[in-house]
N, C-alpha and C positions, 0 to 999 in steps of 0.2 A: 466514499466520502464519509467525513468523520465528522460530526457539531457536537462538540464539547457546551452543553447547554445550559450547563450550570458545572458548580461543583459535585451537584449529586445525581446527574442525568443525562445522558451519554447518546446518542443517537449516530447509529450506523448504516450506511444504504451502501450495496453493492450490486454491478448488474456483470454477468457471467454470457462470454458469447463462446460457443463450442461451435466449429464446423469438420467436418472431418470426410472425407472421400478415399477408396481404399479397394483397386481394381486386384480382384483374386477371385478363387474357384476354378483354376487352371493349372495345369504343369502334369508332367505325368502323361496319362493316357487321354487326358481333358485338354482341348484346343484352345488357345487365345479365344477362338469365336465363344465359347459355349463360360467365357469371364462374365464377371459380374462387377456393378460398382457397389461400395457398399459405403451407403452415405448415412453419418449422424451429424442432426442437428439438434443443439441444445442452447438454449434461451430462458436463464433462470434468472430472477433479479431477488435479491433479499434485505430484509429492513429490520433492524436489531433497536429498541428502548432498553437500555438498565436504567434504573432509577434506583438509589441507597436512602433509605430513611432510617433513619435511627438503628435499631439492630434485623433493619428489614432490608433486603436486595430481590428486588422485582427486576427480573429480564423477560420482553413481552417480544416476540419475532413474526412475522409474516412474510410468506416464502411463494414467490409464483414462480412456472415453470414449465415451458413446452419441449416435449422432448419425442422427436421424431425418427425413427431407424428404419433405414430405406433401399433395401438393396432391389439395383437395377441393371438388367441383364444388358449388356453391352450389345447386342444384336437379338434385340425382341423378334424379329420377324425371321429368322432364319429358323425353319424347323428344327427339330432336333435328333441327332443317327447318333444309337449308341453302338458302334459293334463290341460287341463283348468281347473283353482279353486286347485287343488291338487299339481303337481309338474313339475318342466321343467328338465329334465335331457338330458343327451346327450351332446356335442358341443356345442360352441357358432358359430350363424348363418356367422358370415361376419369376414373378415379379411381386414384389411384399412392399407395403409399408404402414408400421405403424403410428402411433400419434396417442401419445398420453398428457393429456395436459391437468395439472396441479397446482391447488390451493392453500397453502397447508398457514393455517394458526398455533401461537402454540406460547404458551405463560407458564416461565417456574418460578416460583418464593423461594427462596434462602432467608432461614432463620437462624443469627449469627449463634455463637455460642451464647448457650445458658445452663444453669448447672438445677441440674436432679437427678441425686445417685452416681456422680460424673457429669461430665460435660457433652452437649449434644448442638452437633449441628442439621437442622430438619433442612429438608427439601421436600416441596412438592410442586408437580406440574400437573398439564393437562396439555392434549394437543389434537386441531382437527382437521384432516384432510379430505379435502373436496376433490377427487378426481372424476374423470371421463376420458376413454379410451374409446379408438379407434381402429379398427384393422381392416387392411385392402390386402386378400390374399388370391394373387392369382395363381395357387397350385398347379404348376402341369398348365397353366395357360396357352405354352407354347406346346404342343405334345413332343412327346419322344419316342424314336421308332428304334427298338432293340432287335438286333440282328445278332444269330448266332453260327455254329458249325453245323447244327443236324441240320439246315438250312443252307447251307454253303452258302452263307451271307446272301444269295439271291434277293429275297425279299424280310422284310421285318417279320417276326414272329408273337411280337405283339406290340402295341401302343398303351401310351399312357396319356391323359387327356382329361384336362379339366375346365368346367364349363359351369354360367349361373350369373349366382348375384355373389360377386368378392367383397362387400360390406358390411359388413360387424359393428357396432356399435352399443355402450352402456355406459351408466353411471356407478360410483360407488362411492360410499362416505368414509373413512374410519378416525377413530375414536381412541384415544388412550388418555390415561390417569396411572399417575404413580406418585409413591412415597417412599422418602429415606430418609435414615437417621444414622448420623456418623455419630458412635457413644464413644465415649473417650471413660471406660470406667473407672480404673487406674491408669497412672503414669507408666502404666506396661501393658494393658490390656484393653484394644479398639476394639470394637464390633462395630460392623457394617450390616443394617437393617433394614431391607425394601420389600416395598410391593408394586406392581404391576396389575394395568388390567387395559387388553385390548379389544372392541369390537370391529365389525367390520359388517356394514348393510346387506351390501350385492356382494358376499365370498365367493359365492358358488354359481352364478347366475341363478337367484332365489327365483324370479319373475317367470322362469321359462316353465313352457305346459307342454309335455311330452304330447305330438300330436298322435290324434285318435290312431289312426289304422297303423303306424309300429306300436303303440301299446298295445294294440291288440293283438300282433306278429308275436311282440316279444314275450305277452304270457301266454299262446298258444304253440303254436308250431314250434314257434325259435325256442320256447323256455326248457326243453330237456336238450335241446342240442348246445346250449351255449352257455347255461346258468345249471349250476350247483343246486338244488332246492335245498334249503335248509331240514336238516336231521332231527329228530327229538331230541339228541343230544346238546343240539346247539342250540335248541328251544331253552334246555334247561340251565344255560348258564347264564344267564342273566344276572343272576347273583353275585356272578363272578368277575375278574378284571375284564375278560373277554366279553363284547356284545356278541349276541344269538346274532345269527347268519340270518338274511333277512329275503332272500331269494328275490328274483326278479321285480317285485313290487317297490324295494330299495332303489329301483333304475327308473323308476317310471314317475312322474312327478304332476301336478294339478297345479302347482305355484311355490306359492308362500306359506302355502299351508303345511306343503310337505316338507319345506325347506327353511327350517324359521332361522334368524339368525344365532350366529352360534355365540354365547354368553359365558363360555367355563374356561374362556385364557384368564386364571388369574396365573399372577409369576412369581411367589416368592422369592425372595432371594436372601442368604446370608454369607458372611465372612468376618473373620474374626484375626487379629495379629496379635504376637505376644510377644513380648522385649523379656528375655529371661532374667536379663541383669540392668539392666534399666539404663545401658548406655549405648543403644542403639548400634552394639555388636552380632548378638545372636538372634532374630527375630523370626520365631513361627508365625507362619498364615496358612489361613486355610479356607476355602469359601466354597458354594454350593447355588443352585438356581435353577427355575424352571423358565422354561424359554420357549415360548411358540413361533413362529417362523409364519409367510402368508402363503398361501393356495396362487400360483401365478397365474392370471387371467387366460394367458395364452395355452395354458394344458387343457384349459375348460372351456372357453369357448367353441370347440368343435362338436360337441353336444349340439348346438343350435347351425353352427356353421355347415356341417353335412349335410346337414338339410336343406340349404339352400344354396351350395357350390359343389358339385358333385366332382371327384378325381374318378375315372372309369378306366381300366383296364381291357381291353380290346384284344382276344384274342386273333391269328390268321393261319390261313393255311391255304389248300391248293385245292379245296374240295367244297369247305363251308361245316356245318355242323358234320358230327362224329358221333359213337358214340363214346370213346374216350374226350373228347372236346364236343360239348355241344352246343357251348357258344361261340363255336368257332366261325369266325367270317372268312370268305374266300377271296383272299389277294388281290386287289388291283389296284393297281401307281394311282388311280384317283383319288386314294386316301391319304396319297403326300398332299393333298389340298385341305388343309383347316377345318374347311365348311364343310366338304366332304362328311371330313371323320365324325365333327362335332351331329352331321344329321344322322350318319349310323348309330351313333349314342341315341340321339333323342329317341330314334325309333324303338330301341330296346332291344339291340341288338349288341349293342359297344361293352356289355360288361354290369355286374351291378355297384351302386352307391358303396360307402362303406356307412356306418352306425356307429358312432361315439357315443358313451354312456359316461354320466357322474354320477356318485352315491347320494341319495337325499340327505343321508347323515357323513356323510365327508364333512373333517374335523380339518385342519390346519397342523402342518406339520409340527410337533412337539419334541423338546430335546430336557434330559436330565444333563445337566454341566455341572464339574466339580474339578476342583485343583487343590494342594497342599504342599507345603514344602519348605524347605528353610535356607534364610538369607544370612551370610556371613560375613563380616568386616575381616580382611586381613592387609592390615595394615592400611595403605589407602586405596584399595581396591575390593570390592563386592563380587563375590559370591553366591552363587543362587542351584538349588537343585530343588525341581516342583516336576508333582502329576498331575495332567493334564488329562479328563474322560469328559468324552459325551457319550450321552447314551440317546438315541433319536428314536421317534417313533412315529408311523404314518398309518391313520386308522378312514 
């Protein structure tokens, strides 16, 4: 819907309905049984003001959005028999869904042309989004019983199985502000001039407190078998592009304290275009920027998630403990029963947890962008040959 409001004020409302359903995760050595559906829902409505005053153009938007991704296994209750090299029948292992819903505000100023030194068109914005996420992960909910040769498929050789609380749940804000300036210096010569800057609250789940007894695993016992300790070498660089290596205590966290939010995405940007001859035949461009990318919730929330949905590995055999296997459980068709297996886990028998770690100072991916090249009029057709680099970096 479109309300022409005036001559100087424009109001646009749009509502977006997305459904989608999409049966796969089959073919091959995988059964129709062990399909998945995989459904998205999306529910976005959005609301646009321009208003033009004089040599000012204000565009002010607000944007809500629930967007949900939801794959569901076509036969949740069927166990799940993978024989290895032959066929996987049965269920499909996990059932997911999740659920991001969004607020987003957001104001840019266009200032028309005015002349200083050349001609400049400013722009500046800001924008802020409100979201909150949800995750239902049932990992291995259903188990799966792998069966192989040294076995002559008789019975499984090990399970996989997961069990707990599948609910996740957080907040997070972000924040951006930017400015450009389209300079027009000469009748040959643009520069394109911006900056950037984004924060973000909750990047990293800042809230979470490494509980007591793995911290204490992880700088005792675990800390030479699975962590690196930092060298005097890497003490001493500090000074340098590289941060010092920060050993085990980097993994372990009390909050906010150790997780403050992170403040150094600024994004320069520049580019520049040249008309050699000023008839908009030969034109060099060339431009350059620094670009941070966001930390996706779902890599990081298993930090807090293992802890409280555990995926177990079961191993079996025809004996019970070994000492080549000493978690080994000794076989019985009772463990095709759910409850079963899920009470051999609980006992402490089924296998251990696994342990997801984030860095306290994990940054947000960063990328250097650059391109250059020259456009060519021949006759009435255009011409173009440009270099294209990113250079990325993840610390």
């Amino acid at each position: 819907m479109t309300w022409l409001k005036s001559d100087k004020s424009t109001i646009d409302a749009s509502i977006n309905v997305r459904r989608e359903t999409d049966f796969r995760s089959f073919g091959g050595q995988t059964s129709y049984e062990a399909a998945e559906n995989m459904k998205v829902d999306v529910l976005t409505g959005t609301a646009n003001w321009k208003r033009a005053g004089g040599t000012w153009l204000n565009e002010a938007q607000v944007n809500a959005q629930s967007f949900i991704w939801s794959p569901d296994p076509k036969n949740p209750d069927l166990i799940g028999k993978n024989y290895i090299d032959i066929v996987r029948i049965g269920g499909r292992d996990t059932r997911q869904k999740f659920t991001q819903n969004r607020v987003s505000l957001r104001d840019d100023v266009t200032r028309s042309p005015f002349h200083r030194a050349g001609e400049h068109v400013v722009k500046t914005g800001a924008s802020v989004d409100l979201l909150s996420y949800e995750s239902v992960k049932n990992l291995s909910g259903n188990p799966v019983f792998e069966f192989r040769t040294n076995e002559n498929y008789a019975f499984p050789f090990q399970a996989l199985y997961g069990f707990g609380d599948p609910k996740i749940s957080t907040n997070n804000t972000q924040l951006g502000l930017y400015a450009q300036d389209d300079w027009e210096v000469t009748r040959k010569l643009v520069l394109n001039l911006g900056l950037r800057w984004d924060v973000e609250t909750n990047m990293i789940n800042n809230d979470y407190v490494t509980p007591q007894p793995l911290g204490d695993s992880l700088r005792n016992q675990l800390a030479a078998q699975f962590f690196r300790q930092p060298a005097q070498a890497d003490r001493n660089r500090a000074g340098s592009r590289h941060r010092p290596a920060r050993g085990i205590n980097n993994f372990v966290t009390s909050g906010k304290s150790d997780r403050p939010m992170f403040l150094g995405a600024w994004q320069p940007r520049a580019g520049a275009s040249y008309d050699l001859r000023g008839d908009g035949r030969t034109v060099l461009f060339a431009g350059g920027g620094v670009y941070f990318d966001r930390n996706y919730w779902n890599t990081l929330l298993d930090e807090q998630f293992r802890r409280q949905f555990k995926v177990l590995r079961t191993e079996f055999n025809t004996t019970g403990p070994t000492g080549a296997c000493p978690r080994c459980v000794q076989w019985n068709n009772q463990y095709f029963d759910p409850a079963q297996l899920r009470a051999l886990s609980a006992s402490g028998q089924g296998g251990l947890p696994e342990v997801f770690l984030v860095k306290n100072d994990l940054t947000p991916p960063k990328s250097y962008q650059m391109s250059g090249g020259v456009r060519q009029r021949l006759g009435a057709q255009f011409v173009s040959v440009s270099y294209n680099g990113v250079r990325g970096t993840m610390a």
